[in-house]
N, C-alpha and C positions, 0 to 999 in steps of 0.2 A: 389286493389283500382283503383278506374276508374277517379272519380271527387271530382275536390276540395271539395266541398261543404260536402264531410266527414268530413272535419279537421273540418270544423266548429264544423257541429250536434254533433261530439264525443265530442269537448270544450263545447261545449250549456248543454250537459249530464252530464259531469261528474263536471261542475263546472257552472253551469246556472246563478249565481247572482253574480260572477265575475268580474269585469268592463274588456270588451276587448278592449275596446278602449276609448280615452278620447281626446278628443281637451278644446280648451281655451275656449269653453260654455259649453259644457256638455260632460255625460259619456253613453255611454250604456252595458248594461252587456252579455254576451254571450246570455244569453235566449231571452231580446230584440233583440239583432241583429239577430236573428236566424229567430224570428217571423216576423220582419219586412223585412226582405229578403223575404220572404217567400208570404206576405201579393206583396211588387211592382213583384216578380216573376209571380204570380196568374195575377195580372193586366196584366203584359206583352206578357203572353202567350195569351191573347186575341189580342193582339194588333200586333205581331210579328212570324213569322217562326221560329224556333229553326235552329240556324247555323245565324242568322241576327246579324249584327252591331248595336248597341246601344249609343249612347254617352251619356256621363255624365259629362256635361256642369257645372261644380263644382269645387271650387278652395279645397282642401284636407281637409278633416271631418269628422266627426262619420256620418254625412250623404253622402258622397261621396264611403265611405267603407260600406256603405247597399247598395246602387244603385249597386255596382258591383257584391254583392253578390243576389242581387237579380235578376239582367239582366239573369246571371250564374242556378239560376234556372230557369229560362224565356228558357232553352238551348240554349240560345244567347251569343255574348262576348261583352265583354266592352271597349268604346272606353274613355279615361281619357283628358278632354281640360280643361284647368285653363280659369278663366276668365279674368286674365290679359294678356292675348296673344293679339298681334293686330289683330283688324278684320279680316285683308287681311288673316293670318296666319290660324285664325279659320275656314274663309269660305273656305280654301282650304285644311284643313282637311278633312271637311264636304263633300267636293264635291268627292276628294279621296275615302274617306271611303264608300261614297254613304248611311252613314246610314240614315235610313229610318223618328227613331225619338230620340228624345234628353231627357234626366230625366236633368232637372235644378229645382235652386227655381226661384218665382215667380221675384225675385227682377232684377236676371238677362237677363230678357227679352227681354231690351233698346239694350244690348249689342250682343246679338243675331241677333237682328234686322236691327243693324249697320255692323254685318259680312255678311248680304244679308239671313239668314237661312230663310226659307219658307217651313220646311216641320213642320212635328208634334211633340210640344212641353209636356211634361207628368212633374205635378208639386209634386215634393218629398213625401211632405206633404202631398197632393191628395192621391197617390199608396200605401202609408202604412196604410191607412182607408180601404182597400180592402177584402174583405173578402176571406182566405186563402182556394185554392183549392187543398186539399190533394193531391185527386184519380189524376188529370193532372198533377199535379208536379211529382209526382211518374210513371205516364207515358212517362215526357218527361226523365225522368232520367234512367227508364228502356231501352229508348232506344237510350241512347248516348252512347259516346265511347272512351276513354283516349285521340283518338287524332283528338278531335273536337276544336275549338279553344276557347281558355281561353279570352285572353284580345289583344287589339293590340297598343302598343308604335308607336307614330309616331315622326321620326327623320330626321335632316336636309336632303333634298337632294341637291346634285352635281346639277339637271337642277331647281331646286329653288321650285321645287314641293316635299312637306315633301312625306317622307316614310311610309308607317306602317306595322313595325314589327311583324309580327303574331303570339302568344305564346301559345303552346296547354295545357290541363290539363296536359298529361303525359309528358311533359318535367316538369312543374313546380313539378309534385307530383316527377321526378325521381331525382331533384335538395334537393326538401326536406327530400328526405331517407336519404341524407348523411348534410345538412348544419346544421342544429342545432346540430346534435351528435355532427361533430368535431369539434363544436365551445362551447360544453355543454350549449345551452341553452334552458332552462327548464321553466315549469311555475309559476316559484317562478322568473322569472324577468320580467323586465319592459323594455320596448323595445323605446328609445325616437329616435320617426321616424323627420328625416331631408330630407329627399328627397321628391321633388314632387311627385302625382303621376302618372303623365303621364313620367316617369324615370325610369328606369329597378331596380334603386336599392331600391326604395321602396318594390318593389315583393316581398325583402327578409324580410322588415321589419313585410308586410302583413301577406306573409304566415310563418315565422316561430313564431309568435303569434299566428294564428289559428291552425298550427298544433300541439303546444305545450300546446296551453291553457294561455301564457302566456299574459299581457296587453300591450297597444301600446299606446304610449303619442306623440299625433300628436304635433310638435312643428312648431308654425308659422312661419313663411317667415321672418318677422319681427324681431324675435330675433337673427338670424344673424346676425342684424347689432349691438346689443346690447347686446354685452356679459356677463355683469353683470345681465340682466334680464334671460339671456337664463340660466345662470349655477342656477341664484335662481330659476328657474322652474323644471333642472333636480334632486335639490336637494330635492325640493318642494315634487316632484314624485319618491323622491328614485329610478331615471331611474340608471337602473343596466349593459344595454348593446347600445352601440353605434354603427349602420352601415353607417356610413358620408361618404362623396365625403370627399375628402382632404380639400380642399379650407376651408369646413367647420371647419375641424381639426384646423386648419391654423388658419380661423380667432381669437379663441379662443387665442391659443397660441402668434401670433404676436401682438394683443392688450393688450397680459399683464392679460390677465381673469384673470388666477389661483392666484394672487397675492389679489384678490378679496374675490374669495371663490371656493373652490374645491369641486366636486363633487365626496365624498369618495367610495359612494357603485356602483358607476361604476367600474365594471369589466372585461368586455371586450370592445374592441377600434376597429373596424374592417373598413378598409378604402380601398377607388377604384377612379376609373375617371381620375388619374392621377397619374405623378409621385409624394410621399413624402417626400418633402424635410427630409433629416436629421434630421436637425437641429431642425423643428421645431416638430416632433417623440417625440425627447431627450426629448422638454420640458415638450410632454404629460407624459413621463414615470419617469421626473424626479418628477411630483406632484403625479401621479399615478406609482408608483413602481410596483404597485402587479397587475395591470392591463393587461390582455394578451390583444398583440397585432399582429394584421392580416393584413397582406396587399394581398388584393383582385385582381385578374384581370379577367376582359370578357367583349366584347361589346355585345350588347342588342342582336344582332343574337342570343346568346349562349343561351339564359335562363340568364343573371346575371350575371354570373362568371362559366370561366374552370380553373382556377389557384389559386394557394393560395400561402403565405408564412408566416409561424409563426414565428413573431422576438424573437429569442432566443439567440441576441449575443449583443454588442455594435458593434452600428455603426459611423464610423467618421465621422463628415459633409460632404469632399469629398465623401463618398461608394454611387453606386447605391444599392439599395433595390430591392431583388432580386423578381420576381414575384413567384419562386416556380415552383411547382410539381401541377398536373392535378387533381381535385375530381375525387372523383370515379367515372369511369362509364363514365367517358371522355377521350377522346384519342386527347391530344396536342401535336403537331408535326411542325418543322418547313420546310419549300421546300425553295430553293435557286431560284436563276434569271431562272434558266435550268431545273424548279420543281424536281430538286433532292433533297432525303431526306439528311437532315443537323443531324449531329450526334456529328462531333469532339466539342470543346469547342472554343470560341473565333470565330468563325464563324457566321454571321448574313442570319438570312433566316427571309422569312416571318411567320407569328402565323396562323397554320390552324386546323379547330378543328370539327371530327366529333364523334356523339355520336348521343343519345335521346335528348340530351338539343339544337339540333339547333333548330331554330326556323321551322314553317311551310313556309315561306319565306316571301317575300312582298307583302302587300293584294292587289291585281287588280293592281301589277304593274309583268308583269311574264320576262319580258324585263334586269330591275335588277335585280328578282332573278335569273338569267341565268348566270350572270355576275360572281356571290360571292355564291351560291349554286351549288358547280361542282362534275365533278366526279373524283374522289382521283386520281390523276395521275399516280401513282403509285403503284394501283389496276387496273390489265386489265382483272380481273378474272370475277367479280359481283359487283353490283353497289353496292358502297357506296358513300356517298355524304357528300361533306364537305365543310368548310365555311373557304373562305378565307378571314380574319380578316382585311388583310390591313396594323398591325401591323406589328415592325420588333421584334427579340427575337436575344438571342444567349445564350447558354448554359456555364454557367462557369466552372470552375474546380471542384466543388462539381455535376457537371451535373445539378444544378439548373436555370431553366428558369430566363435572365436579358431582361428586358422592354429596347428597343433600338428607339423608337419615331414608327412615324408612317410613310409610304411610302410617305406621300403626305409632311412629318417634312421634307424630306430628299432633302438638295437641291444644286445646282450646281454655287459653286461662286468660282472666279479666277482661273476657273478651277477644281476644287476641289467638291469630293461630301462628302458633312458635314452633321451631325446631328445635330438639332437646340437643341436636348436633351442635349446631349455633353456638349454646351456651357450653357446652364441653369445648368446644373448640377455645374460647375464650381463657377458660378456667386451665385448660392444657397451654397456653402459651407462659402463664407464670413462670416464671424462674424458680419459683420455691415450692413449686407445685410437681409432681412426679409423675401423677396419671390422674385423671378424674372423670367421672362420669353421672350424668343424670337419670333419674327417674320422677313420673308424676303420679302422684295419688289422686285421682280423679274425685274419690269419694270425699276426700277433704280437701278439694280442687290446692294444690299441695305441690311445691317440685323442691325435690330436696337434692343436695349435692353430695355424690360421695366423693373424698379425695386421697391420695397420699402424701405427704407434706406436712410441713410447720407451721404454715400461716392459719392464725386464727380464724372462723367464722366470720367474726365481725370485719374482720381486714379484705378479707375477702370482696366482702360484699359494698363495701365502700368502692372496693379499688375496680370491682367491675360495672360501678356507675358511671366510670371515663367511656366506657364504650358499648355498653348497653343501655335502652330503656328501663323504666323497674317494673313491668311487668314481666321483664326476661330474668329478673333477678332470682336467684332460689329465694323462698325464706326458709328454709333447712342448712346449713352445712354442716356436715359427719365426717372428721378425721381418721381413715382406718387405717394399721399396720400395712393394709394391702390389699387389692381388691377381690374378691371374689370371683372365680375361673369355671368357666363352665368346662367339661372332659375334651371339647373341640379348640378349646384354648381361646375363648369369647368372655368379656366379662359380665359379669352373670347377675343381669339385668331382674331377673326373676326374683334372686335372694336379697338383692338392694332393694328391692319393693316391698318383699317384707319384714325388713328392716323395719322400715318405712312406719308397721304398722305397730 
């Protein structure tokens, strides 16, 4: 298997009338979505080089999931922009990416035209009127190659110019040999997608639907804030499998949902983006007993995730939640300050990961991939290449990989170099406490607490001298309604900072 675009046609074949996907207007079933890729692919090879950028100017849809699959027979890849992003942000995707032309609908034009876009516009609705060109689609497909590029995420960058991540067929087809198996999902489930899709963890929601055959119930933006409508929709759709950002977990449980209405034939819970509180785990498993639960780890380099961990014990609200053991076919490893390999336990090193799932690195930036696509330190024999994550890890006494923050989390007050992880983990184990999170002000060397909860500042800060030092102590704590959500469903570390100020 070379291209995605298998997983479809084998779903279109063996189950054509199907519904593969379904948003809050309509449904389409494998055979439509098959045809109508098919139909904007034929357009675009007119209009495009096979190996070109593409965007798809569309906030997440049953028509945003044709354009991608269409671009992909077009031998092109797809570039995913929401249309609530600020102009400035859009037109410097655009400009990054250099793609040539954009698949929107007609309505978002205004907004286009406010991000400065000036090249060529193709309207959804238009390219699936096209008349479908077998004999070229079959040529551009005869002559592609596993590791032509799929789709490109773009993420924040450090000089203020987003990134984009380049994702080839063969990492994604070599991520989905093993993720549905070890997660048994089959197409007898329902897959209710929460992540954008310009977000890596959509991919998984995408392709383990296409390659199973199974259905994907795109779930609004909107219902995150609405827990009551969101669980009557999953129950609505008999959604059977969840792959959520935490936050999303999170809100469900910290509003109280389940006391509303539970969603029974949800059966599996698979979660990333961040660390998961405890606490609020318990609450999914105390409504969901029988539900397996996954805690996920990879940033967007990887293909999605190189780590997994299957919760198979009770956790206390202090325990960190272990990230686990590598998928197949990946090699996780951590290297210390002196890039030596880290093996004993209790040891922190950085997460380096190479395998087929890296990415092909950052499109037209060759500068950062130089930076975080290296060559294994500790290979001087033949190149192999790997990605240094950024993240920290350390190995427990079952040899199971623990999430330890990130290099940039890690910082230097009174002396002292602290994990802002550390201190959330603490502050997350309260009982009166819902969610919280740190940030430090370096300029007024400063770590303040955000939280959600009843307990005072002061109480606070008393009751976390049982088990920290006081230089781990915040001298800030800021009580908020709720914490602030980045669109990837992260919380939004950037806006608690300038708070801050």
């Amino acid at each position: 298997m070379k291209n995605v675009l298998e997983y479809l046609e084998r779903s279109a074949m063996a189950c054509p009338e199907k519904p593969a996907v379904i948003d809050a207007e309509k449904s389409m079933s494998y055979k439509e979505l098959l045809h109508h890729a098919k139909s904007i692919g034929s357009f675009l090879l007119r209009q495009e080089a096979p190996g070109s950028p593409v965007a798809v100017f569309m906030d997440k849809s049953v028509e945003a999931l044709t354009a991608f699959m269409g671009i992909v027979y077009a031998g092109c890849f797809y570039i995913s922009i929401r249309t609530d992003l600020p102009p400035f942000r859009i037109q410097k995707i655009l400009e990054t990416s250099g793609a040539g032309c954009v698949i929107r609908l007609k309505r978002d034009d205004s907004i286009l035209k406010e991000a400065g876009y000036q090249g060529r516009c193709f309207d959804y609705h238009d390219m699936i009127k096209q008349e479908i060109s077998e004999d070229r689609l079959l040529g551009i497909r005869e002559s592609s190659l596993d590791t032509d590029p799929l789709y490109c995420n773009f993420t924040s960058g450090s000089t203020g110019i987003p990134k984009g991540v380049l994702i080839s067929h063969r990492s994604v087809i070599d991520f989905m040999e093993y993720f549905p198996g070890l997660f048994h999902i089959t197409g007898e489930d329902v897959i209710g997608n929460q992540a954008p899709f310009d977000f890596d963890v959509s991919v998984k929601d995408i392709y383990s639907t296409l390659c199973t055959g199974a259905t994907m119930v795109i779930l609004p933006k909107k219902l995150f804030s609405m827990p009551a409508r969101l669980l009557d929709t999953l129950c609505e759709h008999k959604v059977t499998t969840l792959i959520w950002a935490v936050s999303a977990l999170c809100l469900v449980s910290q509003l109280k949902g389940f006391t509303y209405k539970v969603p029974s034939l949800v059966k599996k819970v698979l979660f990333s983006g961040e660390a998961m509180p405890v606490k609020q785990l318990n609450i999914w498993r105390k409504y969901l007993p029988n539900a397996r639960y996954v805690n996920l780890y990879g940033p967007t380099e990887i293909t999605c995730n190189c780590t997994y961990y299957e919760i198979d014990r009770e956790f206390a609200d202090h325990e960190k939640i272990p990230i686990g053991k590598p998928f197949p076919n990946e090699k996780v490893f951590l290297l210390d300050e002196n890039d030596n390999l880290v093996t004993k336990s209790g040891i922190t090193g950085e997460i380096c990961v190479a395998g087929t799932a890296l990415a092909l690195g950052y499109y037209r930036n060759p500068e950062q991939t130089k930076k975080v696509f290296v060559q294994n330190p500790g290979n001087p024999y033949y190149p192999e290449l790997i990605y240094r994550t950024g993240d920290l890890a350390f190995y427990n006494e079952t040899h199971e990989l623990c999430f330890a923050g990130r290099k940039d989390f890690q910082i230097k007050h009174m002396g002292h170099r602290i994990e802002l992880e550390e201190i959330e983990l603490v502050l997350n184990s309260y009982s009166l406490i819902e969610r919280a999170c740190c940030v430090f002000d370096a300029q007024k060397s400063r770590i303040t607490a955000f939280y959600v909860g009843p307990m005072e500042g002061k109480e606070i800060s008393v009751k976390m001298r049982e088990t920290l030092p006081v230089y781990m102590i915040p001298s800030v704590f800021r009580s908020l309604p709720e914490l602030p959500i980045t669109a990837n469903g992260k919380v939004d570390r950037k806006k608690l900072l300038e708070m801050c100020k």
